[in-house]
Phi, psi and omega in degrees: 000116159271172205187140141234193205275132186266103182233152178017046112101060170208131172263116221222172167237193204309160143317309178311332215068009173288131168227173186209138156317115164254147185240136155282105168313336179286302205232014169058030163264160168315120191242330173177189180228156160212153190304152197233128184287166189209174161321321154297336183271342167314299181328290214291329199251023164264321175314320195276317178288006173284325186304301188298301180284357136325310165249019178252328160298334152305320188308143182302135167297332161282007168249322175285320157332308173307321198277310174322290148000283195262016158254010152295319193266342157303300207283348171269344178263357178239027188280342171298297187327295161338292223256308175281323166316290202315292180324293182322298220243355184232343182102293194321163193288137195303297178320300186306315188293337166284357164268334173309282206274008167272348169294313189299338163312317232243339149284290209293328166310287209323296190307336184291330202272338209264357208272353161287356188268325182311060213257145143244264190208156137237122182284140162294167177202136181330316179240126159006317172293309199276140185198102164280142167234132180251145185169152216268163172227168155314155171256009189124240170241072179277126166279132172220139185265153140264147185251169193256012177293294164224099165273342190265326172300323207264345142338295165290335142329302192284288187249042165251328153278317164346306167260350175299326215269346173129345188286163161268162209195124173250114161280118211243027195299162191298153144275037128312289250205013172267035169284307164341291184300330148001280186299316165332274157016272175353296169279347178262010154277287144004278137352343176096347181325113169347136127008057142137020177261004167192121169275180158200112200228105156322139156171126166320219188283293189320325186298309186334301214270325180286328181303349203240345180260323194321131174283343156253044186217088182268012166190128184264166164212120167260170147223113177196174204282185211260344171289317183280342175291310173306304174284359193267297164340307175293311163300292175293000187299294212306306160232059137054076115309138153283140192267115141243088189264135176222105138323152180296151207245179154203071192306140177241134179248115184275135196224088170281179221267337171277023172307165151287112184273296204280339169319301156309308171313298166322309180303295215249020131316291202296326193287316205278337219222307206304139194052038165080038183072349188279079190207141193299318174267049177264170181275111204257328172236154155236129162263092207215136144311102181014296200285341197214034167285312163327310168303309194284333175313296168325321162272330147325291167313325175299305195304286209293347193270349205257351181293137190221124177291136157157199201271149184329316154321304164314114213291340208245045195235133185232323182249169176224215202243159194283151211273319156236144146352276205313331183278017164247324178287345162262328154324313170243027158287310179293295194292325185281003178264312184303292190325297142006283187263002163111353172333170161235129160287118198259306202224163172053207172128345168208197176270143203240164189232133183267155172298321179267357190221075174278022174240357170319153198262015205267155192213129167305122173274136202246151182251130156248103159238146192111037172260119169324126171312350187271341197312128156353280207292350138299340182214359184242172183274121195263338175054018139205221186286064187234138174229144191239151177219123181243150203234134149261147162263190187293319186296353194264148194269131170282336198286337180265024153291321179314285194271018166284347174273161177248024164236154201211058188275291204207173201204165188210160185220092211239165200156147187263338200273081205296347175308304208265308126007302187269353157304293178314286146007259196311352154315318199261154212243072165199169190289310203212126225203114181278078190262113188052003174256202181186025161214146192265354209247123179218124202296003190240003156281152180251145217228133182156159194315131110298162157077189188264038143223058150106192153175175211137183133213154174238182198080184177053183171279001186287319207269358133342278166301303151326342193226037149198118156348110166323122160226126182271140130234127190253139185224130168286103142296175192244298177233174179259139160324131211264142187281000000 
């Protein structure tokens, strides 16, 4: 499978003529290549989208709607295509990658409908003469980074309020993983989308950095670690771009002493080990209570022995293998810093060798318990299948154990006392907070950050919004209507 660069609604290749190996993470073999974008192909495809977003902000919002429409129902008909591309180049198991993109379908509906919604006001106004209108516009041109965890959702997340709202949208997809996004591409081209109103451009740190300096380029939006969010921050200041970054998480999951522990174990197993932990809200700590850690541990340890490595394509494969190197060189950096420190090894713990596939990227999902609060895997993001487990006793507060970090994605909470549980909630210091759930995203809610893992939000109608803009006019009649 092969791919080049998509600029003013033609797929061409790099300026460079640069390209890069995508590898199956499973079996470290060649699944294809795609052209690799630099700055000049950033230049080419802002030009074409100043073009594009000339006439795509006029179009009436039920004509963009429409477009959306059928590239949401092209993208449900082509999700096995898709689904396998994905599985190849990112690992997860072919069922997740087929929940990824039929959600990511299921934004671009949303989004088509909400984006018709998009309404404004007429404001009081003091005097008699006067009639202010308020009302929303586009912001231009938005640059978006995408991550190789889920490229094809957090992808649709961008730019499915991005063009409801009227903009044109230059894209920055993972070199993990673009193929999958390819096919995305694809069907909204298809689909009928303009000319120059989506780039999709591969590309490292350069493309990054023009994308985020470019002086026609009016708003970045990333998911990305909080370094790169930072160095985002720094780039754009210079011409006052608007920002939405939603940044690296370390999620704390609180197990207060009445909870259901298998109820609970299970909950922060599936947050902690599914797509191999590489997931922004995933659970990096557990804070259980003294009185019932044993238990929960012990079931914890059940949950993580029943999960089976191997490659994503195999139908009874529940994990598939981590997507880099790197995210095993911090998997086990983290664990010889908990052990360090006085951790216990409960379950996993090092890289596992599936039979058929020995060259493969799998790392055991791991259980640590007894971990210090001082610990790595307490305060940095482990990004991958690692659960840290800290036992409080009663006089000790779980919400500031919680909120001891400087990061505030998402926080989980399990308790039968739902009363003393939503206390606890409105306690913690994150963008999004799971009370007996262990999931934070919900599509007509808005999902981001506190703290130094970002802000903005997507999703909901905020994610809307976000990617657009206030306009007042206040207008003087000349004369008033006769009584």
């Amino acid at each position: 499978m092969d791919r080049s660069l998509y600029i003013d609604g033609r797929w061409v290749a790099a300026r460079s003529g640069e390209t890069i190996d995508v590898v199956d993470p499973a079996t470290r073999r060649l699944v294809g290549r795609s052209s690799l974008a630099g700055a000049p192909d950033v230049d080419l495809a802002v030009e074409a989208a100043r073009i594009g977003f000339a006439t795509w902000s006029r179009t009436p919002a039920a004509e963009r709607a429409a477009i959306l429409h059928r590239a949401a129902a092209l993208v449900n008909e082509r999700v096995d295509e898709i689904a396998a591309a994905l599985t190849l180049e990112q690992g997860k198991p072919l069922a997740d990658s087929r929940k990824e993109i039929l959600f990511g379908a299921v934004v671009l509906d949303y989004y088509a409908e909400e984006g018709k919604r998009l309404g404004g006001s007429v404001r009081p106004s003091d005097r008699p003469d006067i009639r202010s209108i308020v009302s929303w516009a586009p912001l231009g041109i938005v640059g978006a980074i995408v991550p190789w965890n889920y490229p094809i959702d957090l992808y649709c997340w961008k730019i499915g309020p991005a063009l409801a709202a009227g903009n044109a949208v230059i894209v920055k997809p993972p070199l993990e993983t673009p193929l999958a996004v390819g096919l995305l591409v694809q069907a909204l081209h298809d689909a009928g989308l303009p000319a120059g109103v989506l780039a999709d451009l591969p590309g490292g740190i350069e493309a990054g950095q023009r994308l985020a300096s470019h002086p026609q380029v009016d708003m970045i939006t990333a998911t990305a670690s909080t370094r790169t969010g930072q160095a985002l921050m720094r780039t754009a200041a210079d011409t006052m771009k608007r920002l939405s970054l939603e940044l690296g998480g370390q999620s704390p999951f609180i197990v207060l002493d009445d909870a259901d522990v298998e109820e609970a174990a299970a909950a922060a197993a599936r947050r902690s080990f599914s797509n191999t932990g590489q997931i922004c809200i995933a659970v990096n700590r557990v804070i259980v209570a003294d009185s019932l850690a044993d238990d929960f541990v012990a079931a914890l340890a059940e949950e993580a022995s029943r999960i089976r490595l191997g490659h994503g394509t195999d139908d009874d494969v529940t994990c598939g293998p981590a997507t880099t190197a790197g995210v095993i060189r911090t998997a086990r950096a983290h664990i010889d810093d908990a052990l360090a420190r006085g951790a216990t090894l409960v379950a996993g713990g090092s890289t596992a060798v599936v039979d058929d596939l020995p060259d493969g990227l799998f790392f055991q999902p791991t259980v640590l318990d007894h971990v210090p609060t001082t610990a790595l895997s307490m305060n940095e993001e482990t990004f991958g299948p690692v659960v840290a487990v800290h036992r409080f006793a009663p006089y000790e507060s779980a919400t500031a154990l919680a909120n001891a970090t400087p990061f505030g994605l998402a926080a989980y909470v399990y308790g039968r006392d739902l009363d003393r549980a939503w206390a606890v909630a409105e306690g913690l210091h994150a963008g999004g907070v799971g009370v007996n759930v262990n999931d934070v995203t919900e599509l007509q809610a808005p999902f981001g950050g506190w703290k130094m893992s970002g802000f903005g939000r997507e999703l909901g109608p905020e994610g809307l919004t976000g990617f657009s803009q206030q306009r007042h006019i206040r207008i003087r009649r000349h004369r008033l209507p006769e009584a």
